[in-house]
PATOR-53780 format. One record per residue (C-alpha): x, y, z; residue in one letter. Coordinates in Angstrom, 2 decimals. Layout:
REM PATOR-53780
SEFI      px      py      pz code
SEFI       X       Y       Z    A
...
//
This chain:
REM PATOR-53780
SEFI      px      py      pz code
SEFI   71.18  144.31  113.62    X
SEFI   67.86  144.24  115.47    X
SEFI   65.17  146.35  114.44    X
SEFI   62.64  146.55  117.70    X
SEFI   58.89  147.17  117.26    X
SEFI   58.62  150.92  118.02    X
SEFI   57.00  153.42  115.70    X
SEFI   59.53  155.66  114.13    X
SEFI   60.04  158.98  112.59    X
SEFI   58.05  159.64  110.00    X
SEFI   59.99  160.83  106.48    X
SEFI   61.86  163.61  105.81    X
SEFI   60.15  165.84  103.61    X
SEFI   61.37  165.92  100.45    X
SEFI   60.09  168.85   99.08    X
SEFI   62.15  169.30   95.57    X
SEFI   61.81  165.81   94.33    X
SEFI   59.72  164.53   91.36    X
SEFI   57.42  161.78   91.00    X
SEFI   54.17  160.64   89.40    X
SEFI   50.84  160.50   91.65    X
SEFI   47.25  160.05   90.89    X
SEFI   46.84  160.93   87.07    X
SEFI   43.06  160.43   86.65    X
SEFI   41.08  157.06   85.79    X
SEFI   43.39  156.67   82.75    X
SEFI   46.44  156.85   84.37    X
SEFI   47.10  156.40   87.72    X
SEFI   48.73  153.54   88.70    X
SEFI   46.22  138.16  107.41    X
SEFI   43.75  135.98  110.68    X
SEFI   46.90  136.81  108.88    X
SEFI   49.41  138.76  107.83    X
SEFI   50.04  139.18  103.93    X
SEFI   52.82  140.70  102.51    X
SEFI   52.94  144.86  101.55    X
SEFI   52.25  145.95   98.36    X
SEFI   56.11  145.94   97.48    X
SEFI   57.45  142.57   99.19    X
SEFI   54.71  140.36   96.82    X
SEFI   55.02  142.57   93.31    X
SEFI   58.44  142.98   94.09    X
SEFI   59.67  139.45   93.74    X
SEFI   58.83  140.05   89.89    X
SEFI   61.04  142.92   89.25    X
SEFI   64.01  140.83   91.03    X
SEFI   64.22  139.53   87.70    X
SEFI   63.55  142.35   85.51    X
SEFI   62.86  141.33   82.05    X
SEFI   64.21  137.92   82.57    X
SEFI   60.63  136.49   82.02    X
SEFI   60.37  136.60   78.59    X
SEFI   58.32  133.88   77.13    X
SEFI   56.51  133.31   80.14    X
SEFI   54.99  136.23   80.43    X
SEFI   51.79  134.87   79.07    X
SEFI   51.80  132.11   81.84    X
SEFI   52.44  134.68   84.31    X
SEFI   50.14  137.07   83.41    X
SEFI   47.58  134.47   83.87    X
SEFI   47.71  133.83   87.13    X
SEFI   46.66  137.41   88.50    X
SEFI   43.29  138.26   89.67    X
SEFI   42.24  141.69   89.64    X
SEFI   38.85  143.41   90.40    X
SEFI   37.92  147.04   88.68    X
SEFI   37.61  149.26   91.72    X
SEFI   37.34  152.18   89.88    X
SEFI   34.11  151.05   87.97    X
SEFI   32.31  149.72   91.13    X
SEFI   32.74  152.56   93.17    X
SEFI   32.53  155.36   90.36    X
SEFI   32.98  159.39   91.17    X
SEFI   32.10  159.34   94.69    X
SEFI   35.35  159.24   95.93    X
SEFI   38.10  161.81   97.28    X
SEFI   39.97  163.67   95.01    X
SEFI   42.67  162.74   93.62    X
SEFI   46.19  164.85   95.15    X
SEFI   49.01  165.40   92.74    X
SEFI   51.90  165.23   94.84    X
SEFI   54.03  162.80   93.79    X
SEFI   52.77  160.31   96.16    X
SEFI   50.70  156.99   96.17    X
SEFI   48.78  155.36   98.24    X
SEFI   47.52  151.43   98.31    X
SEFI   45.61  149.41  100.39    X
SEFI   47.40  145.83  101.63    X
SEFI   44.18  143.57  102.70    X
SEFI   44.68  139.77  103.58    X
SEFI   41.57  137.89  103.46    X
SEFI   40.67  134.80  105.56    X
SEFI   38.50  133.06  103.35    X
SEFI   38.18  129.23  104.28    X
SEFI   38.33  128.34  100.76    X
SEFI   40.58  125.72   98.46    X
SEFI   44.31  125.12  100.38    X
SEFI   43.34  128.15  103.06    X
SEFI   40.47  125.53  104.73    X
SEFI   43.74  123.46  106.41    X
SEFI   45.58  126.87  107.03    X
SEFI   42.75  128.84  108.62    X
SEFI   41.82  125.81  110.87    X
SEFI   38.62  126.88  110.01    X
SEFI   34.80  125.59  107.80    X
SEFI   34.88  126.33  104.42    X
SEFI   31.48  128.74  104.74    X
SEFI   32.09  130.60  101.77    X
SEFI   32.82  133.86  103.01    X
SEFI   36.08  136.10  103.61    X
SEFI   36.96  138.90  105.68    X
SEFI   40.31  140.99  105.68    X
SEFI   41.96  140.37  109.35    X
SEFI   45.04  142.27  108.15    X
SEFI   44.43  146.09  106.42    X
SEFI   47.11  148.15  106.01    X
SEFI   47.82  151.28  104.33    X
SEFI   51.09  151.82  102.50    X
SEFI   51.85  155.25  101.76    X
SEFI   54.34  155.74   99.58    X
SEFI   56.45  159.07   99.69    X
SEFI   57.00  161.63   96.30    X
SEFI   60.40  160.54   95.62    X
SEFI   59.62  156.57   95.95    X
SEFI   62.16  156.35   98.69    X
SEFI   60.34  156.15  101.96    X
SEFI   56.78  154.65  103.28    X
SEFI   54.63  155.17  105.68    X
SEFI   52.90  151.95  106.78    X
SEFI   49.33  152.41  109.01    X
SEFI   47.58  149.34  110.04    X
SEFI   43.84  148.96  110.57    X
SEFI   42.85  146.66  113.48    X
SEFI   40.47  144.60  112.20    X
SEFI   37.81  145.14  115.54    X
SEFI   37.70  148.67  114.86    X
SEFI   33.88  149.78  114.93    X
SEFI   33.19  151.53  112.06    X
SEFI   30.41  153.34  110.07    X
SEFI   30.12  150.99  106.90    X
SEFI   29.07  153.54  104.00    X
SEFI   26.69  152.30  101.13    X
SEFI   28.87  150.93   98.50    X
SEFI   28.48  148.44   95.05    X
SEFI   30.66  145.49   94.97    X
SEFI   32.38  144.61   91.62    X
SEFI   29.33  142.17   90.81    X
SEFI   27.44  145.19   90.56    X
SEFI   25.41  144.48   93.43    X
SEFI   24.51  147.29   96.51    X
SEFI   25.57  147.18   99.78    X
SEFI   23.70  149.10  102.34    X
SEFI   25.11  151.05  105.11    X
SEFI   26.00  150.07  108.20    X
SEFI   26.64  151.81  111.73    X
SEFI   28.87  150.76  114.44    X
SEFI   30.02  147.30  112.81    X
SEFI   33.59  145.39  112.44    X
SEFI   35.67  147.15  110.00    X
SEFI   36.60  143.31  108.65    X
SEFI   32.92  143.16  107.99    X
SEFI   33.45  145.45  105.16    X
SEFI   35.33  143.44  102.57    X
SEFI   33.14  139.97  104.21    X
SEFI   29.90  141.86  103.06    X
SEFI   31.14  143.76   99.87    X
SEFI   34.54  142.42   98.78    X
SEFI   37.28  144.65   97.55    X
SEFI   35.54  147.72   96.43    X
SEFI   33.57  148.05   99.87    X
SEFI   37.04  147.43  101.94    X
SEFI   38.29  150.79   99.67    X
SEFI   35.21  152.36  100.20    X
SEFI   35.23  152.60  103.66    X
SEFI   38.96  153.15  104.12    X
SEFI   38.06  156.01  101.77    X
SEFI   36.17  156.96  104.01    X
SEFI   37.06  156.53  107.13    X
SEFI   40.68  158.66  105.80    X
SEFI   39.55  160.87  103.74    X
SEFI   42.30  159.59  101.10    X
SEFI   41.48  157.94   97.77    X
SEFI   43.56  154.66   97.56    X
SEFI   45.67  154.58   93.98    X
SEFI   45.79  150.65   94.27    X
SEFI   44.37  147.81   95.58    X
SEFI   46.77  144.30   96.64    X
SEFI   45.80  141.13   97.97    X
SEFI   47.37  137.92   99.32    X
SEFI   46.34  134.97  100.86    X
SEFI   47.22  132.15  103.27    X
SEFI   47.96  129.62  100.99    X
SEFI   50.00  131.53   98.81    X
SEFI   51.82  133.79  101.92    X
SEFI   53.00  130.24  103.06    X
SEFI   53.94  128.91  100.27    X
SEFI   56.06  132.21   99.25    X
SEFI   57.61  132.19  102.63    X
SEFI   58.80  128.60  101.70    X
SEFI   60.51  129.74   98.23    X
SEFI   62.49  132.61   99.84    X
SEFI   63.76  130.18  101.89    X
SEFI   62.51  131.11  105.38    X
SEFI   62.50  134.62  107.06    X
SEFI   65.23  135.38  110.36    X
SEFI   63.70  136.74  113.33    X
SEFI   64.05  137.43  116.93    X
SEFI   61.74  136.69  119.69    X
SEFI   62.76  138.02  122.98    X
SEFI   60.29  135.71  125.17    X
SEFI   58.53  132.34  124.07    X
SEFI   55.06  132.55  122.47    X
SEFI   53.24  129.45  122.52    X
SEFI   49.39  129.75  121.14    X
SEFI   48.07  126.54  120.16    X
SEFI   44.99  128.62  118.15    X
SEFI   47.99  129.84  115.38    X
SEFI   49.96  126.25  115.88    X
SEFI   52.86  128.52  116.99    X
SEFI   55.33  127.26  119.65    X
SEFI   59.26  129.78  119.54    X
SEFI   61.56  129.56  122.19    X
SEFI   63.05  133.25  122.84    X
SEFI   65.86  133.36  120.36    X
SEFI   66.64  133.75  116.67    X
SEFI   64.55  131.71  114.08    X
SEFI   64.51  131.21  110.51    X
SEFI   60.65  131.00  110.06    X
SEFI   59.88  128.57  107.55    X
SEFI   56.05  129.14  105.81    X
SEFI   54.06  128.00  108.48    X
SEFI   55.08  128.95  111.27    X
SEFI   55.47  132.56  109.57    X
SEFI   51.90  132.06  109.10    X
SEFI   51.49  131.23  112.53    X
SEFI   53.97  134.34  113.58    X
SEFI   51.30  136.97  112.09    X
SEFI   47.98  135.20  113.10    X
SEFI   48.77  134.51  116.57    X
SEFI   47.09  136.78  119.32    X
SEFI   46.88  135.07  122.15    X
SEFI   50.73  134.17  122.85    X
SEFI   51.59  137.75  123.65    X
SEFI   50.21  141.01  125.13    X
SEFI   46.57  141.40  126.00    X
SEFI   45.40  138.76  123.09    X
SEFI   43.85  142.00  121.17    X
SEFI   44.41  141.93  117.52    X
SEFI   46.60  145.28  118.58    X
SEFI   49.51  142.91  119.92    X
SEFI   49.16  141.04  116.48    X
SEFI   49.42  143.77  114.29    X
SEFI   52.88  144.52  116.26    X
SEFI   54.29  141.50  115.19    X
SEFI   52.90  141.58  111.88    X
SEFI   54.94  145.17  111.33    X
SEFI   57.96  143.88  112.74    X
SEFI   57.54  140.58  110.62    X
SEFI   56.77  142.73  107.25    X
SEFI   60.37  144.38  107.95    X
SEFI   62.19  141.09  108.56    X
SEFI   60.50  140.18  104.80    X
SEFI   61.48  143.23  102.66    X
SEFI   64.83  143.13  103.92    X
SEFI   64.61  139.30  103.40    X
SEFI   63.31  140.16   99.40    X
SEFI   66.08  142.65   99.44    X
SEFI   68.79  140.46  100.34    X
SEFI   67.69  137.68   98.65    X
SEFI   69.94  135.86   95.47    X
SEFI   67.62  134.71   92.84    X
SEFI   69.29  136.58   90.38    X
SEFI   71.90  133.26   89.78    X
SEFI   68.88  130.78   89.93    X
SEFI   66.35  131.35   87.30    X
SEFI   64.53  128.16   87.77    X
SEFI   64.13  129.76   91.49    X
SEFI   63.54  133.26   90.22    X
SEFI   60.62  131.91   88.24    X
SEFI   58.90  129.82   91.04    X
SEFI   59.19  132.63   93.06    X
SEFI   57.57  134.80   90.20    X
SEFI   54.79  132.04   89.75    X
SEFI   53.93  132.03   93.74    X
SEFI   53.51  135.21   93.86    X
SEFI   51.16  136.18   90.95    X
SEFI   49.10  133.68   92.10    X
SEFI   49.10  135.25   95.44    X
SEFI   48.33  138.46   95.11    X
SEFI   44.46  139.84   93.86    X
SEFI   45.19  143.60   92.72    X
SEFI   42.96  146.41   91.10    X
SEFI   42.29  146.10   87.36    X
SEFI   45.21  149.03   86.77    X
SEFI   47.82  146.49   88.33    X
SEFI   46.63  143.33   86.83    X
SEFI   49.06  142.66   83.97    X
SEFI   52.56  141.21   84.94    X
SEFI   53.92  144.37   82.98    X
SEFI   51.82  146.85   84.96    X
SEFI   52.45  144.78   88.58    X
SEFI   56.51  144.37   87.78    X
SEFI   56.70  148.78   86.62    X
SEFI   54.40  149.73   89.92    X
SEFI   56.81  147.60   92.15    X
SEFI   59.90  148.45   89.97    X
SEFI   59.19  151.74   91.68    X
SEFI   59.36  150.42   95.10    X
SEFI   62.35  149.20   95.18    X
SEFI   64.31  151.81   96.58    X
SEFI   62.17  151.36   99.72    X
SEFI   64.17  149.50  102.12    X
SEFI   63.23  148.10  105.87    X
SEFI   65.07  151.50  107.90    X
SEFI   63.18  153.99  105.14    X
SEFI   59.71  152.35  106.47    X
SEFI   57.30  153.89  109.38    X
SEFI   54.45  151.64  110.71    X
SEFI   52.51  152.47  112.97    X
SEFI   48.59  151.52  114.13    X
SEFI   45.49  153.87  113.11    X
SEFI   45.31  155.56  116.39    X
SEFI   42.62  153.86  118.60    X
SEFI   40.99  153.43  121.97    X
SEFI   39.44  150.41  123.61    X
SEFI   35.66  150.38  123.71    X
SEFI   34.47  150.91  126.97    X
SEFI   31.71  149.33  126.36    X
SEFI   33.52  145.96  124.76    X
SEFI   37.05  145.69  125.37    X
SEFI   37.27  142.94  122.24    X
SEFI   36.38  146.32  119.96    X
SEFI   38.43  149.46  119.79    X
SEFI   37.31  152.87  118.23    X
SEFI   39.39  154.86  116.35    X
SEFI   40.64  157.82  118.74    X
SEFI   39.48  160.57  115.73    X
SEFI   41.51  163.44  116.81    X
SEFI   44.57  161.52  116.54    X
SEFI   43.78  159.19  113.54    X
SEFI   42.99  162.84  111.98    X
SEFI   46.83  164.02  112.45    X
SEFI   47.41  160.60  110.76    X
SEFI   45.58  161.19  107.69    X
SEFI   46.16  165.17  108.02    X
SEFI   50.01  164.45  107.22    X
SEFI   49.58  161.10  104.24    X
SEFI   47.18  163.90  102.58    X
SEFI   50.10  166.39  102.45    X
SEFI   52.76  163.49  101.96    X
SEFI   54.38  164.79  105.10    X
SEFI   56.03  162.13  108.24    X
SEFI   52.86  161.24  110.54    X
SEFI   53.62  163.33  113.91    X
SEFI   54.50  161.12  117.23    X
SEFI   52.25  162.42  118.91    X
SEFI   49.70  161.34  116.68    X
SEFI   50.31  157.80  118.22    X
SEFI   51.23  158.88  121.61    X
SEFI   48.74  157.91  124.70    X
SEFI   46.70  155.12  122.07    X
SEFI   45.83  151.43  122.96    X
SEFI   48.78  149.46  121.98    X
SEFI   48.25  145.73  122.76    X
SEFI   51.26  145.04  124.61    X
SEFI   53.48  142.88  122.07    X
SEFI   55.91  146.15  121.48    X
SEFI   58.94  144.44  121.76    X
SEFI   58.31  140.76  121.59    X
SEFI   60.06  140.48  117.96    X
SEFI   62.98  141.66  116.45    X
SEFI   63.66  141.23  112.53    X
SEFI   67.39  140.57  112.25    X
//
């Protein structure tokens, strides 16, 4: 069964169920596409406790960075509902194995072409998944990185520019405040690793209903149905010019419909009877993923996404942070504020985000192009 590229119906509410949120400091819990917060922790939990020794190896391999010490009190308050909320960045950084993959000069730098924001619903159940396009002009605010170093603010710049000029704790900061809504964790992956972890699941099935050929992503699909192996997955969620209007808006529609073809994918997915295959898996993708200090412990990752797992491809929403095209630059787009505020109105009270909310916004043209199967 086909799942089209349409934004859905938010959530039931589900007022009466249980669940822990934001507990305080102590406690509280891309160019392409990565995968969400659940699809690269989740992998581990396939396995449960089945690591055993090699938990020390594992444990290793993930990065973290302490947002909470770099950007300190001056956040938004913490809302004890039973929800979470974590931001999904993927960085482009020309770096290492992702110099080949990005087509690109190693210059040092990275910026997050993919930002998403996973809401996850009290009850751990359903999710609400709002993408950032990356050419949204933004306000920057002032922020410290986690080297400790200040970043001045900025007015009517790239949203990517935020994580390219202050890393992970200025990409929170100004989805912080852009939303209004503090972010419980950060997760990121990147292009080596997203490739590579396609590769170990064994591909990813999904359905294009017209060719796409872009040369810039080394993508060429006849319409049909495709098991994706990793690179041309890679290619799937970069590419921008073989469908709609070229905008990173078209992207980001076959990102979401990609992201659903993957968690069902994860979901489906028998690693359970292959432990040399539930490990590699395991090992990809804790070297993947960079996460906030509170998730970086294979423990700590495998309990968050434990959580998660209930959360299955029909139970998600995704849509795009409401925007307009800049009539001044059609490359940019601004976020359409009255709209984006019924967005963030509705995560705040861990409510479905309204249709109308997207209704009448710049779209990018790609609804429709891909199916997950």
């Amino acid at each position: 069964m086909s799942a089209e590229i349409t934004p859905e119906p938010g959530p039931p509410d589900t007022t009466g169920t249980t669940g822990p949120r934001h507990r305080g400091p102590r406690g509280r819990g891309s160019k392409a596409l990565r995968v969400t917060a659940w699809t690269a922790a989740g992998i581990l939990v396939l396995g449960g406790t089945g690591f055993g020794y090699l938990y020390v190896k594992l444990n290793g391999n993930i990065k973290s960075v302490d947002i909470n010490q770099a950007l300190g009190t001056d956040r938004p308050q913490n809302v004890d509902n039973g929800s979470q909320d974590i931001l999904v960045l993927g960085s482009d950084s020309r770096s290492g194995g992702n110099e080949k993959l990005g087509g690109g000069i190693d210059d040092g730098s990275a910026r997050s072409d993919t930002a998403m924001i996973v809401h996850v619903y009290e009850g751990h159940q359903k999710a609400a998944v709002v993408s950032i396009p990356r050419d949204t002009l933004v306000e920057r605010p002032e922020c410290t990185d986690t080297h400790g170093t200040n970043r001045p603010a900025a007015q009517n710049v790239m949203f990517n520019s935020a994580y390219s000029t202050g890393g992970a704790a200025c990409a929170v900061k100004t989805v912080e405040s852009m939303t209004g809504i503090r972010m419980d964790h950060y997760v990121e992956v990147d292009f080596a690793g997203f490739q590579k972890l396609i590769d170990e699941l064994g591909g990813v099935e999904i359905t294009t209903t017209r060719n796409i050929d872009d040369p810039n992503s080394r993508l060429s699909l006849k319409a049909g149905t495709h098991t994706l192996n990793g690179r041309q997955a890679l290619g799937l969620v970069r590419t921008r010019h073989g469908v709609g209007d070229g905008s990173d808006l078209g992207r980001i529609q076959l990102q979401q419909a990609f992201i659903k073809a993957l968690v069902k994918q994860v979901k489906d997915i028998g690693v359970l009877s292959s432990p040399k295959r539930l490990y590699d898996l395991a090992d990809t993708a804790t070297r993947t993923v960079t996460t906030d200090s509170e998730l970086g412990s294979v423990t700590n990752l495998a309990s968050f996404a434990s959580g998660l797992k209930g959360i299955t491809a029909s139970q998600m929403t995704m849509v795009t942070m409401p925007v307009q095209y800049d009539p001044a630059d059609p490359n940019r787009v601004l976020m359409d504020k009255p709209k984006a505020d019924l967005v963030w109105k509705a995560l705040k009270a861990d409510r479905p985000i309204p249709r109308s909310a997207t209704k009448g916004t710049a779209t990018g043209g790609a609804q429709g192009v891909v199916e997950s199967s």
